[in-house]
C-alpha positions as CSV (number, residue, x, y, z in Angstrom):
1,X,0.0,0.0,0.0
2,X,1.3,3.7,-1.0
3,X,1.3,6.6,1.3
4,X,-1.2,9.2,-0.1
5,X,0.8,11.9,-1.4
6,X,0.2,15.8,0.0
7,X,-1.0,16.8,-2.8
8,X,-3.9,14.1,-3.3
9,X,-5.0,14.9,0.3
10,X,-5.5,18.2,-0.3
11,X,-7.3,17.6,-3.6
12,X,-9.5,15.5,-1.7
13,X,-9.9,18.1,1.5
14,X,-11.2,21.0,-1.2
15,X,-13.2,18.4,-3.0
16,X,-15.0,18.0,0.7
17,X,-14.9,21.1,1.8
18,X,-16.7,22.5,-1.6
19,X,-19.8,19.9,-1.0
20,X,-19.8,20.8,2.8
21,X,-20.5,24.2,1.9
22,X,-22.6,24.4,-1.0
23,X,-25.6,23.1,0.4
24,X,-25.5,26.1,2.8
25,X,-24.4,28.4,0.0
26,X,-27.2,27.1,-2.2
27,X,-29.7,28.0,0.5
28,X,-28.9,31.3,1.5
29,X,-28.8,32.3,-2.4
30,X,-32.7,30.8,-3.0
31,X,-33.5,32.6,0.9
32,X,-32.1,36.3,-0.8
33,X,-33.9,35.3,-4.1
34,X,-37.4,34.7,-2.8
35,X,-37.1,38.3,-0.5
36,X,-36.8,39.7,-4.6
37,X,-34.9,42.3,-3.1
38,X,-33.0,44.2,-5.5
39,X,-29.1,44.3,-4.5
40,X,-27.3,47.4,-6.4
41,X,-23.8,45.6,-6.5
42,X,-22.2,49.6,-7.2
43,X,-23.0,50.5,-3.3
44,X,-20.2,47.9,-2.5
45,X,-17.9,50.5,-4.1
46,X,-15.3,50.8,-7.0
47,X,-12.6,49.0,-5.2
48,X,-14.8,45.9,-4.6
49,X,-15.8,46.0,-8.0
50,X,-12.4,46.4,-10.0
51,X,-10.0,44.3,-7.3
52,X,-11.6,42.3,-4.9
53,X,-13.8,40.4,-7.3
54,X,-11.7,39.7,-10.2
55,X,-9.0,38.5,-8.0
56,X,-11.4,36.0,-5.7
57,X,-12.7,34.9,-9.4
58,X,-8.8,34.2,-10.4
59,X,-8.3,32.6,-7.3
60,X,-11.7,29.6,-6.8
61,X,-10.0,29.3,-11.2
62,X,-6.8,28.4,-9.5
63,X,-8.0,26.2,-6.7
64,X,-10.4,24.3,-9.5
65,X,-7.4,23.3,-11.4
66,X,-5.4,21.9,-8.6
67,X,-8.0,20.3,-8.2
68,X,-8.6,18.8,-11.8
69,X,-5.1,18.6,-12.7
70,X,-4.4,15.2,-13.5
71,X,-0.8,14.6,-12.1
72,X,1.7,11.8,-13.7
C-alpha cells in the first residue's frame, strides 16, 4: 500500500470542503432570491468592483485546477 501523497490529500480536503459548503451556499442564495430584493452591487464601491472580485474569481479558477489537474 502507498502513502497518499500531500497533494492528493489536499485535492481531496477541497473536494470535501466545496460539497460541505454548498448546500449552505445554495440556501442562502434561493433565501435572498425569494425576499426579490434588489441588491445594487455599485453601493459595494469601485474598489470591490475592480479588485476584490476579479482577484477572488482568479483565485476559486486556480484552486479548481489543482484540483482537476491530472498529475503523472
Amino acid at each position: 500500500m502507498t502513502a497518499m501523497r500531500d497533494d492528493e490529500f489536499f485535492r481531496i480536503f477541497l473536494v470535501l470542503g466545496f460539497i460541505i459548503l454548498l448546500p449552505f451556499a445554495l440556501y442562502y442564495r434561493l433565501k435572498s432570491r425569494a425576499s426579490k430584493e434588489k441588491l445594487d452591487r455599485r453601493a459595494e464601491g469601485l474598489f470591490i468592483l475592480l479588485t476584490l472580485r476579479p482577484v477572488a474569481l482568479a483565485r476559486m479558477l486556480g484552486v479548481v485546477a489543482f484540483v482537476l489537474a491530472v498529475t503523472a
